[in-house]
Backbone as CSV, one residue per row, in Angstrom:
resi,resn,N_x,N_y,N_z,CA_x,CA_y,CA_z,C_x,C_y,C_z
1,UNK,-10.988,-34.450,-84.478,-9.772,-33.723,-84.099,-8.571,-34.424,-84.734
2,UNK,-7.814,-33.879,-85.248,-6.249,-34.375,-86.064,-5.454,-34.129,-84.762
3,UNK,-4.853,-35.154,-85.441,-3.348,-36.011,-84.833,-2.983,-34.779,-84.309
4,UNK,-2.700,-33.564,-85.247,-1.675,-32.765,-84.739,-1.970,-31.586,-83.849
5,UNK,-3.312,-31.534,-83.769,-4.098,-30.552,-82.906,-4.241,-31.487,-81.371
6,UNK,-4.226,-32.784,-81.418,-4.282,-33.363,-79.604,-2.768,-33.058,-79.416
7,UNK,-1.688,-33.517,-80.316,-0.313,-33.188,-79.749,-0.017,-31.722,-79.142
8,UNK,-0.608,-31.129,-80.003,-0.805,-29.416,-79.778,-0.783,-29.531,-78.155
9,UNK,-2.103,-29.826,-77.707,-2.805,-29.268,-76.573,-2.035,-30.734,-75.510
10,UNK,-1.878,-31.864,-75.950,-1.207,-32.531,-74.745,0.415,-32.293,-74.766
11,UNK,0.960,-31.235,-75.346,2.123,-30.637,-75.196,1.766,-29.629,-74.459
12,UNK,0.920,-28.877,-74.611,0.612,-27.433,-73.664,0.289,-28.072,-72.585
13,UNK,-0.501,-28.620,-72.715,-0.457,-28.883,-70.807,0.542,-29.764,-70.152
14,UNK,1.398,-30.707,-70.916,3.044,-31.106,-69.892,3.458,-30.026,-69.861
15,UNK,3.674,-28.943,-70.809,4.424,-28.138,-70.489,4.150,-27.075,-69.422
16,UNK,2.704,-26.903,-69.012,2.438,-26.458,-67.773,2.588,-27.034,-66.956
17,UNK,2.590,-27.850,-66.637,2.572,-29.297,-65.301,4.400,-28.870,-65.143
18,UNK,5.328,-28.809,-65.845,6.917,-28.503,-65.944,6.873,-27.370,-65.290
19,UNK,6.231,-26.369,-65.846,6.677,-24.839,-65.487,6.053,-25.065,-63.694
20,UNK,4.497,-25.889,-63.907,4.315,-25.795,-62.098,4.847,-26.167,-61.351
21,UNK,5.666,-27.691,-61.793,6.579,-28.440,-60.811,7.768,-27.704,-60.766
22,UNK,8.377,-26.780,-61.543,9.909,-26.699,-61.511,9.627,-25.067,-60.930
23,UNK,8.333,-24.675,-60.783,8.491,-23.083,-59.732,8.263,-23.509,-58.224
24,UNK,7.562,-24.771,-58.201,7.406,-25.115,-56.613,8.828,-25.455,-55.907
25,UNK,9.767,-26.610,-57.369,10.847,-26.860,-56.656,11.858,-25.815,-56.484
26,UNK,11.502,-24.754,-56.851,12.708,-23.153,-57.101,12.298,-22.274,-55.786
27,UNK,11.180,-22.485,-55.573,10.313,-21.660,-54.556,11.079,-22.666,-53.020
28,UNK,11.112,-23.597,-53.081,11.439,-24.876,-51.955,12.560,-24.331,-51.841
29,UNK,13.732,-24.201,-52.830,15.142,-24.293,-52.504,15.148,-23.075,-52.115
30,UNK,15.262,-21.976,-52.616,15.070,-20.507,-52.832,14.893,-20.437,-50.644
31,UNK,13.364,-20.736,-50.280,13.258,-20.142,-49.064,13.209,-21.217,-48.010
32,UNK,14.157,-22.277,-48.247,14.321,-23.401,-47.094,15.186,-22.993,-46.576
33,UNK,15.294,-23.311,-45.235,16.335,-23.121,-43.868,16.562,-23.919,-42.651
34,UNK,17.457,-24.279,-42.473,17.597,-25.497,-41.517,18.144,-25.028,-40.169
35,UNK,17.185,-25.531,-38.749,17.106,-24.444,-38.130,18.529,-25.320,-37.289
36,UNK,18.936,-23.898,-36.470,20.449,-23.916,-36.000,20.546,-25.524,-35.089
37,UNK,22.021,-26.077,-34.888,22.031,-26.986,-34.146,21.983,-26.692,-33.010
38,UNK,22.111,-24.998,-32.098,21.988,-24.942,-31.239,22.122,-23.282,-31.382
39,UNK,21.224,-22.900,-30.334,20.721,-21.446,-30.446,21.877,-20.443,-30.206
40,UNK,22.201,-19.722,-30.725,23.133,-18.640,-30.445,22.810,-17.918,-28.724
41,UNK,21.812,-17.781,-28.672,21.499,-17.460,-27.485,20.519,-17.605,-26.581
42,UNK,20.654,-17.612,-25.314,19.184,-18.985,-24.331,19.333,-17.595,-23.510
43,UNK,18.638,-16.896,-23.529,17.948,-15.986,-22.247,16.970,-16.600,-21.328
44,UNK,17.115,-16.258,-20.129,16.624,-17.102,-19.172,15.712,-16.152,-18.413
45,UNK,14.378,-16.160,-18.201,13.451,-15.071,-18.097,12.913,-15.420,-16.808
46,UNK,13.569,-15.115,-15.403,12.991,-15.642,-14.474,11.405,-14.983,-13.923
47,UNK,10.599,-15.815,-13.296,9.343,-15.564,-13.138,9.301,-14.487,-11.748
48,UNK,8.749,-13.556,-11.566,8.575,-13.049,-10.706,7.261,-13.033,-9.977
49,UNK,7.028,-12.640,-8.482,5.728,-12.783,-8.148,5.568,-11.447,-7.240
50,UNK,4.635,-10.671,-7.922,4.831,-9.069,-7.695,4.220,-8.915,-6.207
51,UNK,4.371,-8.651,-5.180,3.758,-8.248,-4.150,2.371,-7.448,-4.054
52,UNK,1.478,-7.438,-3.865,0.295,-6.824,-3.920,0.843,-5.698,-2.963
53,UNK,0.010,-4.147,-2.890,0.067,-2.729,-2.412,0.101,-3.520,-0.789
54,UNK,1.036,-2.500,-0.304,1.337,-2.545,1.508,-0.224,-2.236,1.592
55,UNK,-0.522,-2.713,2.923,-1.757,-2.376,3.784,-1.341,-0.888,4.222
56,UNK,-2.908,-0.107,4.234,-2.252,1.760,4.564,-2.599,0.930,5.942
57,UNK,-1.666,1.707,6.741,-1.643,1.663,8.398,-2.292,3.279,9.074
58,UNK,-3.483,2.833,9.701,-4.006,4.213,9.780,-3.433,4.980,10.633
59,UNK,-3.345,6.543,10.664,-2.392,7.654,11.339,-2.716,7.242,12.583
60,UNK,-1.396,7.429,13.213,-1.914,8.110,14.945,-2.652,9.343,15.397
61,UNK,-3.414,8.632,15.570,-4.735,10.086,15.648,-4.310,10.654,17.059
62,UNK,-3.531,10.385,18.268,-3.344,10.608,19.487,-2.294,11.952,19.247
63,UNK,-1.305,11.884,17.621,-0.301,12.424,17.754,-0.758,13.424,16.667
64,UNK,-1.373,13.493,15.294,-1.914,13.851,14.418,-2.837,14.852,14.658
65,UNK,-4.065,14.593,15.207,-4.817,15.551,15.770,-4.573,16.686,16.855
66,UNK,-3.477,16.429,17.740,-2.982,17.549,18.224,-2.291,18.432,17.934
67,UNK,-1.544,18.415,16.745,-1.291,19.126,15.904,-2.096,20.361,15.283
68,UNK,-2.024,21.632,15.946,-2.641,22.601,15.449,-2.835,22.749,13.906
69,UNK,-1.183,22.802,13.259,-1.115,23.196,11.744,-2.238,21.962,10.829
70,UNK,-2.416,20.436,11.138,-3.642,19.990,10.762,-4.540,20.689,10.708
71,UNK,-4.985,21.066,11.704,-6.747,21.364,11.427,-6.791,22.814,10.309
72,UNK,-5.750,23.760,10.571,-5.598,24.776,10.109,-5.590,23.979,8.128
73,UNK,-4.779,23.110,8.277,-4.813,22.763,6.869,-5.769,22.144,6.479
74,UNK,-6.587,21.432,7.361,-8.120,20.797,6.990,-9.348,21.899,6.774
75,UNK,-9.213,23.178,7.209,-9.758,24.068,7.106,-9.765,24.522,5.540
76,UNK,-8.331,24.608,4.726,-8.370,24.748,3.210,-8.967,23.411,2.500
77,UNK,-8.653,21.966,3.089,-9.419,21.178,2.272,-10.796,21.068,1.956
78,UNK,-11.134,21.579,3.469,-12.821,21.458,3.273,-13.140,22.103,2.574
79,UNK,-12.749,23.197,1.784,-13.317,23.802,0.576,-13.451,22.825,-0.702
80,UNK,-13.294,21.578,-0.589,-13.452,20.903,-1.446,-14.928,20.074,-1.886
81,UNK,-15.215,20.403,-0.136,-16.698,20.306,0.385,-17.683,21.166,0.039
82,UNK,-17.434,22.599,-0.001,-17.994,23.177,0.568,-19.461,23.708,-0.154
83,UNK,-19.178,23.048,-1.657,-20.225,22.932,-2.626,-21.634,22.450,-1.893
84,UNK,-21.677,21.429,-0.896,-22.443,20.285,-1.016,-22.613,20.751,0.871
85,UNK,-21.974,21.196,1.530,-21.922,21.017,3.468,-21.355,22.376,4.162
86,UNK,-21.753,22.830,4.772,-21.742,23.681,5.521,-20.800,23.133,7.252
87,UNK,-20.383,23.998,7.855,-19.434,23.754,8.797,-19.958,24.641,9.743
88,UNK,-20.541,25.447,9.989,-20.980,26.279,10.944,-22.058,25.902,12.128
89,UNK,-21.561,26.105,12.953,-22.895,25.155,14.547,-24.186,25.985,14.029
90,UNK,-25.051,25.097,13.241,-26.714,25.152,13.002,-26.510,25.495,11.622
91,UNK,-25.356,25.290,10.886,-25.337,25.831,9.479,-26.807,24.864,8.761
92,UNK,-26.858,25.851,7.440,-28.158,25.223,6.757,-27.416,23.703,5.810
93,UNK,-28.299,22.622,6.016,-28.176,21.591,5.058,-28.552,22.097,3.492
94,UNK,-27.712,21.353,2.982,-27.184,21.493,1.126,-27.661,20.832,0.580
95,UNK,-26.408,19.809,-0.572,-26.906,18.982,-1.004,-26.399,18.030,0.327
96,UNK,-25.797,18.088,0.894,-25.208,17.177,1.938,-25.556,17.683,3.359
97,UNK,-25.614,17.531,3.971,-25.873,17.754,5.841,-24.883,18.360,6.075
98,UNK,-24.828,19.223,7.306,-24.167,20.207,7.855,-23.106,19.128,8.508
99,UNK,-22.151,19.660,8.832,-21.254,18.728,9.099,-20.528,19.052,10.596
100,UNK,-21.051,20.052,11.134,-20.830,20.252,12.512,-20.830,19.808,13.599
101,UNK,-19.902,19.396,14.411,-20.289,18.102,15.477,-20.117,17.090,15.050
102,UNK,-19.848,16.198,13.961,-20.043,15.104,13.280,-19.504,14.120,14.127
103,UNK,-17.892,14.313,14.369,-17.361,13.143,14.975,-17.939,12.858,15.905
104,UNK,-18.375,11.673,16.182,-18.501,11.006,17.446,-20.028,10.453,17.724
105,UNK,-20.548,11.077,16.628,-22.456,10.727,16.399,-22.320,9.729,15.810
106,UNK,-23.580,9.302,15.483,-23.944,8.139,14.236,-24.147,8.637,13.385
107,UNK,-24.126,8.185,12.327,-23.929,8.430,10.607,-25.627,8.652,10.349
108,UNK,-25.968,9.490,9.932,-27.412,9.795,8.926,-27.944,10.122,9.911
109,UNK,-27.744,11.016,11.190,-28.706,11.229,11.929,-28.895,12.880,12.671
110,UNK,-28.348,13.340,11.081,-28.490,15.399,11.315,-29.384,15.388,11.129
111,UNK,-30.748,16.474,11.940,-31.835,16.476,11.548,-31.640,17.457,10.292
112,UNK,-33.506,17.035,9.664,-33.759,17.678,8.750,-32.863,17.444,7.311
113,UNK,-31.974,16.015,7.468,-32.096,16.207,5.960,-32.128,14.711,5.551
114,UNK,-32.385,14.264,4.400,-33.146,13.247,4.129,-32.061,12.678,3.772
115,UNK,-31.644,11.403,3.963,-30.721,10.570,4.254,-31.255,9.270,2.759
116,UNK,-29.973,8.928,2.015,-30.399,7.949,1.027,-30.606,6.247,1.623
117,UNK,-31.506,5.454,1.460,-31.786,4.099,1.864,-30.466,3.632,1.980
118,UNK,-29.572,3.687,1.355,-27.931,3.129,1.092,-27.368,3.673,2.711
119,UNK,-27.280,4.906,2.371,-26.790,5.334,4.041,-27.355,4.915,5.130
120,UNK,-28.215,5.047,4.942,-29.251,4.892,7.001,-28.427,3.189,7.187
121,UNK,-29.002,2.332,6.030,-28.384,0.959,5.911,-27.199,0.970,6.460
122,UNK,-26.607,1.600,6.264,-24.939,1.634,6.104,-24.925,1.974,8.172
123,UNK,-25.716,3.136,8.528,-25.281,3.687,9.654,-25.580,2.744,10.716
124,UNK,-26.447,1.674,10.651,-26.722,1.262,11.719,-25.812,0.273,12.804
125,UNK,-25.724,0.899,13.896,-25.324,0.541,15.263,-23.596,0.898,14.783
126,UNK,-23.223,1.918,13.731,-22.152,2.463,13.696,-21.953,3.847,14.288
127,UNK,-20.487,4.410,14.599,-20.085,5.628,15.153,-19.472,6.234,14.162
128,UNK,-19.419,7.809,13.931,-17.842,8.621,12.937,-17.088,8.179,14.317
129,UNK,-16.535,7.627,14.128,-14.852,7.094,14.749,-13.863,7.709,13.710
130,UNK,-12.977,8.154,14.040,-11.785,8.583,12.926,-11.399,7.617,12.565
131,UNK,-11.075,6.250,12.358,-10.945,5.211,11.003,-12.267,5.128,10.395
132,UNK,-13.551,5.374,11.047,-15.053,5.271,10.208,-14.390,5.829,8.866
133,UNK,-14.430,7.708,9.906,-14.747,8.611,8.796,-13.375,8.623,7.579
134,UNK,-12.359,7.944,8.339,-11.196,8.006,7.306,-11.209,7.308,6.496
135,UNK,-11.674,6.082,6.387,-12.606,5.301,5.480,-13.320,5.666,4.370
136,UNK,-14.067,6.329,5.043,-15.364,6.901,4.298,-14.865,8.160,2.970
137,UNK,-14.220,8.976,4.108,-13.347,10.646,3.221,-12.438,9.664,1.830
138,UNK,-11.730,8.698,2.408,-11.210,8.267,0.980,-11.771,7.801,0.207
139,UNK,-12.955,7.155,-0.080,-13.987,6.614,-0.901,-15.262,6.474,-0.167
140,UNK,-16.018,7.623,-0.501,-17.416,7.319,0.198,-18.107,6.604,-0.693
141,UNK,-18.280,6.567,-2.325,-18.810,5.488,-2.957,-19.032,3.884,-2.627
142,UNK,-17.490,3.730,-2.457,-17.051,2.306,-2.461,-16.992,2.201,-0.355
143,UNK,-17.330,2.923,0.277,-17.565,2.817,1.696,-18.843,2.651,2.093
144,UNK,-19.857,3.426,0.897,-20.942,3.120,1.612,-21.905,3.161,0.047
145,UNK,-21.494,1.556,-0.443,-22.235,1.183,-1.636,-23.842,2.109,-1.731
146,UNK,-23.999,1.988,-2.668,-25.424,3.031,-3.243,-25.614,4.390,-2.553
147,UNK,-24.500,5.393,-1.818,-25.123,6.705,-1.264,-24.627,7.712,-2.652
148,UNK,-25.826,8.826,-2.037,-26.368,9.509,-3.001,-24.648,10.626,-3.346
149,UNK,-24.289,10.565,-2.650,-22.769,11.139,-2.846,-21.928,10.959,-3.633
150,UNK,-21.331,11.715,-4.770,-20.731,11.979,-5.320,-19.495,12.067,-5.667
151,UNK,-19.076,12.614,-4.826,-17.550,13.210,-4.377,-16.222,11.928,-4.540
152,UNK,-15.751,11.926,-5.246,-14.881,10.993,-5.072,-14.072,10.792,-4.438
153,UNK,-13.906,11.492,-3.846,-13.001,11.158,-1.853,-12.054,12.240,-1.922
154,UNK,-10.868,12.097,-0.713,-9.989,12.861,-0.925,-8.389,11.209,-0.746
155,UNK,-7.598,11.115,-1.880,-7.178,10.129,-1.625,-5.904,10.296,-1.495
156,UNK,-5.234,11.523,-0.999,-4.108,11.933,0.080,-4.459,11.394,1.504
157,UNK,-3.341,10.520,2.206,-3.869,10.366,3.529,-3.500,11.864,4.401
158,UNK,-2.468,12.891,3.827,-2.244,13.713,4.655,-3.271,14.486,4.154
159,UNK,-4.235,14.780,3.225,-5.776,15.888,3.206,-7.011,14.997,4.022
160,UNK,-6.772,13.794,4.223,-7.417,13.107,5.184,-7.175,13.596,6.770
161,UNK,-6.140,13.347,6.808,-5.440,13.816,8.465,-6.086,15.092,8.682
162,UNK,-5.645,16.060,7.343,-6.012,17.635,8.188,-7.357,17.725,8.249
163,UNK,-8.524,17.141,6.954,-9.993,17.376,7.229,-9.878,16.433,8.965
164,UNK,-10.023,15.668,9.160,-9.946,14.839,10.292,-9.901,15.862,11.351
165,UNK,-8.647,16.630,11.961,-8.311,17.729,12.634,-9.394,18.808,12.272
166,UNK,-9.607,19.160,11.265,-10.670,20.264,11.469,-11.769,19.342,12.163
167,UNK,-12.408,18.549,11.471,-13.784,17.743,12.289,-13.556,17.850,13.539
168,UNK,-12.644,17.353,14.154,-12.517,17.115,15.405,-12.631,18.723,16.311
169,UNK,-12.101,19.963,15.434,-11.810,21.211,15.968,-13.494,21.930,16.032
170,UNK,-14.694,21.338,15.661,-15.966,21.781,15.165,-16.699,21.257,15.933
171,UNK,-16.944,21.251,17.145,-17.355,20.364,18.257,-17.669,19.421,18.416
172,UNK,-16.613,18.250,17.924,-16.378,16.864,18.059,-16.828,16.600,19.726
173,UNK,-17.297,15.501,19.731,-17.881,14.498,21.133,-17.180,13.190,21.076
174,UNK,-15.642,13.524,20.305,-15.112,12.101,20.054,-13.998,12.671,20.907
175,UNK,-13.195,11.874,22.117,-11.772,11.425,22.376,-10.782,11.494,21.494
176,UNK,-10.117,12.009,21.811,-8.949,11.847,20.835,-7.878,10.634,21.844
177,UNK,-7.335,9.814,20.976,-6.704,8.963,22.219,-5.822,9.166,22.316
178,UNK,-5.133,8.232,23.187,-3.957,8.519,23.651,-2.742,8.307,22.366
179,UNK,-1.396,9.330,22.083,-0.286,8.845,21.215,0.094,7.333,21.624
180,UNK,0.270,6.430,20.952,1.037,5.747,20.106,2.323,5.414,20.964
181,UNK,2.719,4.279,21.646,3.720,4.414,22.506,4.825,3.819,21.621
182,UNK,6.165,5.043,21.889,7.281,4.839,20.644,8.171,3.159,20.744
183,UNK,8.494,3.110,19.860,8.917,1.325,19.757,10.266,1.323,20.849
184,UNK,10.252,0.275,21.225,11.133,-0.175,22.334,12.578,-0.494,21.568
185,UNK,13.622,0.400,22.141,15.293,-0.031,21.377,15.643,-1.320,21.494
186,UNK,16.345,-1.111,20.228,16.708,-2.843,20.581,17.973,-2.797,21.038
187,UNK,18.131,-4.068,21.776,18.914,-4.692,22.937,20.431,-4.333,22.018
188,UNK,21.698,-4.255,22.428,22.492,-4.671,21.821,23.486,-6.017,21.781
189,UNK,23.808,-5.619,20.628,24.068,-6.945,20.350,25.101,-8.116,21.076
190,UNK,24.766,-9.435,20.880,25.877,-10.262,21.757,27.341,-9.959,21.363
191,UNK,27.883,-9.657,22.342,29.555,-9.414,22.197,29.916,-8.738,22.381
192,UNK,28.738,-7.303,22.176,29.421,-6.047,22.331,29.418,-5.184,23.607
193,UNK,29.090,-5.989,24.445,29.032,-5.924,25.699,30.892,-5.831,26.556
194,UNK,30.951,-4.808,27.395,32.477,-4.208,27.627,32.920,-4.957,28.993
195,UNK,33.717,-4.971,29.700,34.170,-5.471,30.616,33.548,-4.999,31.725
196,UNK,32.745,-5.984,32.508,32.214,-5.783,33.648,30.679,-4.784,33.027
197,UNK,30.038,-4.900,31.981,29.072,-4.351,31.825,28.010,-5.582,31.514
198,UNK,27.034,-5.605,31.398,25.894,-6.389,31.208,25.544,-7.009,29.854
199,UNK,25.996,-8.307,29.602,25.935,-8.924,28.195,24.094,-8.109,27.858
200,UNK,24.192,-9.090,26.221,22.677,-9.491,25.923,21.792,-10.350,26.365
201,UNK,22.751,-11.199,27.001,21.839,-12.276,27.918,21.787,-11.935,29.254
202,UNK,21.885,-10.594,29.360,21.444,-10.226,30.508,22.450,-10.610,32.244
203,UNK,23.750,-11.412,31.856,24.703,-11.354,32.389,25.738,-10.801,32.551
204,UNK,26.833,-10.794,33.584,28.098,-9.777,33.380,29.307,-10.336,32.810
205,UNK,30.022,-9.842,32.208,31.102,-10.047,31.152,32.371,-10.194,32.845
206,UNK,32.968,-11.477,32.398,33.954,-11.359,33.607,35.077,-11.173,32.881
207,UNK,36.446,-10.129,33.102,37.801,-10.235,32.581,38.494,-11.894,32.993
208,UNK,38.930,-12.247,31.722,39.651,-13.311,32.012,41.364,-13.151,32.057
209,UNK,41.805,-13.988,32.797,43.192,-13.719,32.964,44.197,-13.695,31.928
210,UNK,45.184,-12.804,31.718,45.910,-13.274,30.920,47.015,-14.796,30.668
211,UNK,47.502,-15.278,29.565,47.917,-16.536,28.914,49.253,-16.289,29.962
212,UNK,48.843,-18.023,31.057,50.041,-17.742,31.919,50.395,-17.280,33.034
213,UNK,49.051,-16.808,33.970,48.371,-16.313,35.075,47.604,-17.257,35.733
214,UNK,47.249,-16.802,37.059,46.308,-17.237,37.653,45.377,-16.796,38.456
215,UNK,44.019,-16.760,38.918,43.359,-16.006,39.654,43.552,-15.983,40.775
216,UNK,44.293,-16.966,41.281,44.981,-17.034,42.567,45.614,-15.901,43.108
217,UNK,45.435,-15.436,44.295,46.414,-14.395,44.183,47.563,-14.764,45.493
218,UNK,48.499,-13.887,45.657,49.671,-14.867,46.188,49.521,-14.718,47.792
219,UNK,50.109,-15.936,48.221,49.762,-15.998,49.904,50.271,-14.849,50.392
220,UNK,49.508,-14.368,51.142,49.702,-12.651,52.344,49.466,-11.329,51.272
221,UNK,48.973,-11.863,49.915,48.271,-10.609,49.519,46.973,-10.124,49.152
222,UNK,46.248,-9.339,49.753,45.387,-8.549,50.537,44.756,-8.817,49.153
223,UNK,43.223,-9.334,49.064,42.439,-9.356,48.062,42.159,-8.107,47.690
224,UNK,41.539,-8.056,46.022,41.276,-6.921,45.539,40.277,-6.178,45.324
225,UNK,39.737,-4.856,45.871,38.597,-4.533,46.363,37.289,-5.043,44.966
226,UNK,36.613,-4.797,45.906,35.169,-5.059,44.763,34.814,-4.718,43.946
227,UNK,34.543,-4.466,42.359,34.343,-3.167,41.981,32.621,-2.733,42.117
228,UNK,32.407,-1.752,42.349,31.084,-1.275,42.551,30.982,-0.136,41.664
């Protein structure tokens, strides 16, 4: 190889090694940035801690069920049934058992129709109590793991209430109990109690004399009647 053919090629390659070093240092300056001495803006993201769903508080069945227009309206829901259960005293079993009389029996025990291992399980030494069955009407799947039932509930508590009222209107053997006794007023408040009327603590408010008086009253005059 001649002199002038290695100069050749160890010139071509400094001169690549130049072009690589001087695009890295163009590339460096080009997209460097020096980050702020202090942020334009600090949002402050406070943590919250979400409350889990209220507990449902089940209806007053004392006040609910006497309600005529219920049952009348549980009468249109049960058509939601009516694929699968019959409502009539001795109606024929379906895919589901007649449902006549229900409240107040034990669970899986209409004759004549064959009850899934999941249910009978489920029924024992239980009652349809109206929280049972209100239970049950909103998720019979998840109420009574493995039954052969389908239906995915009804998950209005007011199409609950009215089927409820019809059951009960179909010759229920269940009580309906007593309403719900209404909440007790509250007391009012300290202070606002009037002259000669009965504080919050359950004492009487006495008028005090005016600035410069006395309760004394003056010799030879006739005390002042009582008030009653």
């Amino acid at each position: 190889m001649s002199d002038l053919t290695f100069n050749k090629i160890a010139g071509g390659v400094l001169a690549a090694g130049l072009v690589i070093f001087g695009l890295r240092e163009l590339t460096t300056i080009a997209f460097h940035s020096e980050p702020p001495e202090k942020p334009g803006y600090a949002v402050a993201i406070q943590e919250t801690t979400e409350a889990g769903p209220a507990a449902e508080v089940a209806p007053d069945w004392g006040t609910v069920l006497l309600d005529p227009a219920n049952a009348v309206a549980g009468q249109a829901v049960s058509a939601k049934c009516a694929s699968c259960h019959t409502f009539t005293p001795g109606g024929a079993n379906g895919t589901g058992p007649n449902l006549y009389g229900t409240l107040g029996k034990a669970p899986a025990m209409h004759a004549g129709y064959a009850y899934s291992a999941a249910f009978t399980g489920f029924a024992a030494g239980k009652t349809w109590t109206f929280d049972e069955m209100d239970a049950f009407l909103k998720a019979p799947a998840k109420h009574v793991p493995g039954t052969k039932m389908t239906f995915i509930g009804l998950k209005k508590q007011e199409e609950r209430v009215a089927m409820m009222a019809y059951l009960q209107s179909l010759g229920s053997t269940l009580a309906i109990p007593a309403p719900r006794p209404a909440e007790v007023a509250a007391a009012p408040a300290e202070g606002a109690a009037g002259e000669g009327e009965p504080t919050a603590t359950g004492s009487t408010a006495v008028a005090q004399p005016a600035p410069g008086t006395t309760t004394t009253p003056p010799a030879g005059a006739a005390p002042a009647p009582a008030a009653r």
